[in-house]
C-alpha positions as CSV (number, residue, x, y, z in Angstrom):
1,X,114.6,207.7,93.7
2,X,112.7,206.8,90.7
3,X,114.0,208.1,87.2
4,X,112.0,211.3,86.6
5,X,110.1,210.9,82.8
6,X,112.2,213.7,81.0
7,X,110.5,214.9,77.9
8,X,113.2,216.8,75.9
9,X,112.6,219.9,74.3
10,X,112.9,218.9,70.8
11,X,109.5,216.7,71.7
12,X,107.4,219.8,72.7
13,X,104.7,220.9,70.3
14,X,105.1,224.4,71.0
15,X,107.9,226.7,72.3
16,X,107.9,228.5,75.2
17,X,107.3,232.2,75.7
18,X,110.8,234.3,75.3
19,X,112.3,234.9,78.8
20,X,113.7,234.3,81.9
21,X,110.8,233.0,83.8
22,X,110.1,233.8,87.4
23,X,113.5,235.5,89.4
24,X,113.4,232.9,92.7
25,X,115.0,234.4,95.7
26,X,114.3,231.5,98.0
27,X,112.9,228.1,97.9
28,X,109.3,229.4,97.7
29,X,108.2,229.8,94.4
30,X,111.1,228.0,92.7
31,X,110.4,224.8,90.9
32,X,109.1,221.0,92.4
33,X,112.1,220.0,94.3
34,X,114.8,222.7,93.6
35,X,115.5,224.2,97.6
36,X,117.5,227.6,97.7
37,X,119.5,228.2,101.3
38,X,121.8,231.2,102.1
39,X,125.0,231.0,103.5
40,X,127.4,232.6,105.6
41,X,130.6,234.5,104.5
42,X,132.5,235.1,107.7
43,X,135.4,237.9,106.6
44,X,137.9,239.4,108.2
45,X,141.0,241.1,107.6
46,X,142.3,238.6,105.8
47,X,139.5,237.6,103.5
48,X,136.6,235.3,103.9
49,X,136.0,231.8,105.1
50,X,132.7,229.8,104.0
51,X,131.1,226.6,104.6
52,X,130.3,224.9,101.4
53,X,128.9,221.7,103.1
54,X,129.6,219.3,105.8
55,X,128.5,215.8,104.3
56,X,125.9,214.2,106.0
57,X,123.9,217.2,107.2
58,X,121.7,219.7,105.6
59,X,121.2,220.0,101.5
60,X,123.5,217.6,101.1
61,X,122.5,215.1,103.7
62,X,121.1,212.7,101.5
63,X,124.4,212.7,99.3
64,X,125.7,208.8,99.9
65,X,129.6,209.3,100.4
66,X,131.2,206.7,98.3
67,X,129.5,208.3,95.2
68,X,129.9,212.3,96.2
69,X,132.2,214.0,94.0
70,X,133.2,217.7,94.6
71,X,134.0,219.8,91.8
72,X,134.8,223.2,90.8
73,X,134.7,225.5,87.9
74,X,135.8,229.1,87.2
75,X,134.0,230.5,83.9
76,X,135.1,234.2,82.4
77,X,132.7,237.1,82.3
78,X,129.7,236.7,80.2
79,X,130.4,232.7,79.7
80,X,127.4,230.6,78.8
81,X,127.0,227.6,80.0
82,X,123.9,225.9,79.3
83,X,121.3,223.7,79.7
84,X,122.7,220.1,80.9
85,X,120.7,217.5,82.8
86,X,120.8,214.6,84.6
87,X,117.9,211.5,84.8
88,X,119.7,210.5,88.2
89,X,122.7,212.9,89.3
90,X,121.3,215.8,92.0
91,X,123.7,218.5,91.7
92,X,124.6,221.0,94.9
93,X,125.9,224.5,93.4
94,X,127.8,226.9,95.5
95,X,128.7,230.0,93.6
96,X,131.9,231.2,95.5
97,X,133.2,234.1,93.2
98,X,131.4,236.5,90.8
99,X,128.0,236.8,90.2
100,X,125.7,234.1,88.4
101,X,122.5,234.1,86.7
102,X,121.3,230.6,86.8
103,X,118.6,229.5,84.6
104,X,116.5,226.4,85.0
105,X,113.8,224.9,83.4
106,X,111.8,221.7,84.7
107,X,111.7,219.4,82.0
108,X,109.9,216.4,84.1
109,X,106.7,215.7,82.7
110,X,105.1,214.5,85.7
111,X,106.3,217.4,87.7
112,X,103.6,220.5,89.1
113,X,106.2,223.1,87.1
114,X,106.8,220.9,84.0
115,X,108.0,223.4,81.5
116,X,108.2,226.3,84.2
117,X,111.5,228.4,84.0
118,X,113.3,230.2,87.1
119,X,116.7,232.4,87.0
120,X,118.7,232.9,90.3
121,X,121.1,235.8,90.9
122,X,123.8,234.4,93.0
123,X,126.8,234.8,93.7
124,X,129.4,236.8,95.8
125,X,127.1,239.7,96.4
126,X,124.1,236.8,96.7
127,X,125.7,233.6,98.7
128,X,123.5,230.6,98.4
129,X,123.7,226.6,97.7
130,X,121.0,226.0,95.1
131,X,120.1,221.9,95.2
132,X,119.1,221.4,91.3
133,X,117.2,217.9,91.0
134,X,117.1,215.3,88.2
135,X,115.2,215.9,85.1
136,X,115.7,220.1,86.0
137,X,117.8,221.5,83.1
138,X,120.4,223.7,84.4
139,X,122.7,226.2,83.6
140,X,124.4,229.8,83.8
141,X,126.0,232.8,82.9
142,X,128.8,235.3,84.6
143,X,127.3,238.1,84.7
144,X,129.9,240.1,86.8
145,X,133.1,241.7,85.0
146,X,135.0,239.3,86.9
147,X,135.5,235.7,87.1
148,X,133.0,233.4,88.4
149,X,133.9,230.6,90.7
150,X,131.4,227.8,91.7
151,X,132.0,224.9,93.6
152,X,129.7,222.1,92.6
153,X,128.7,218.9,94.7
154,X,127.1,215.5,93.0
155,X,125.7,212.9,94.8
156,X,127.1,210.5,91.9
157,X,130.4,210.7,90.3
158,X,130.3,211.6,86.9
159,X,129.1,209.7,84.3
160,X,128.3,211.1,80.0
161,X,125.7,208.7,80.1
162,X,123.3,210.2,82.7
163,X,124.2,213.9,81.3
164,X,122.3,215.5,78.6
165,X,122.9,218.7,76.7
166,X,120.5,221.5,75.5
167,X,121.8,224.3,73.2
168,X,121.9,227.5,75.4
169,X,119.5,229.0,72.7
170,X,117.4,226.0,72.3
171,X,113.8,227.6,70.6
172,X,111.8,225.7,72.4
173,X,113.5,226.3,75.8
174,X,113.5,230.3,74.6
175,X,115.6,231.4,77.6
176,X,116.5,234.6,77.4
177,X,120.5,234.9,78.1
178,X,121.0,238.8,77.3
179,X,120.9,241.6,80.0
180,X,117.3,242.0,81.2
181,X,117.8,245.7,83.0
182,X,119.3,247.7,79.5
């Protein structure tokens, strides 16, 4: 895959309108290249078991295994974290506990949703595995009073050179991190 031309949004002439951008539920309407799936929580009473990928097959198919890494990281209730990208790394998000708003904005210039922003509820009460492309600027917010797990798969280990960070608030960006339903 060919580096996707990133144009930064410190470059942009003007800022974007205040908001959240378009709620995506599923794949369709999302933006160039981001694919939404649901999974399965099979529960019992003992608690839950869920399939976060089998390597090889489905999302994560393309995912070479001498450079997947599997991660996880548990956030507190109303923790930001926000925007990072990558110019090569695809990342494979699995929210496993709480409830997330995810916020992306496509920052590839050569992309049919260049500058488009999407937010994804996900979570415990939503289970999906979000696939979150290079050059997409990702990130997200508990929004549940508990903790919020998610398990995160990269189809390249990590590497600070190929990540880039975005203030949460970023002007130009203008995503809109506060409660939406008052």
């Amino acid at each position: 895959m060919s580096e996707p031309k990133i144009l930064m949004p410190d470059a942009w002439a003007e800022a974007a309108p205040a908001g959240i951008g378009t709620i995506v539920r599923a794949t369709a309407g999302a933006i160039d290249g981001v694919q939404i799936e649901p999974y399965s929580l099979h529960p019992d009473d003992r608690g839950y078991f869920l399939e976060i990928a089998r390597l090889g097959e489905g999302l994560v198919a393309p995912f070479p295994a001498a450079s997947t890494q599997v991660s996880a990281a548990l956030s507190y209730p109303g923790t930001i974290k926000a925007f990072h990208i990558h110019r090569h790394q695809t990342d494979y998000w699995v929210p496993v506990m709480g409830v997330f708003q995810v916020g992306l904005v496509d920052l590839r210039e050569d992309s049919p949703t260049f500058r488009v922003k999407n937010t994804i509820y996900c979570g415990a009460l939503k289970p999906v595995r979000i696939v979150i492309p290079p050059g997409v600027a990702h990130g997200y917010k508990v929004v549940s009073p508990e903790a919020g797990m998610l398990v995160y798969i990269t189809d390249r280990q990590y590497n600070p050179a190929d990540e880039g960070r975005i203030p949460y608030n970023h002007p130009a960006i203008a995503y809109d991190w506060e409660t939406q339903h008052k």
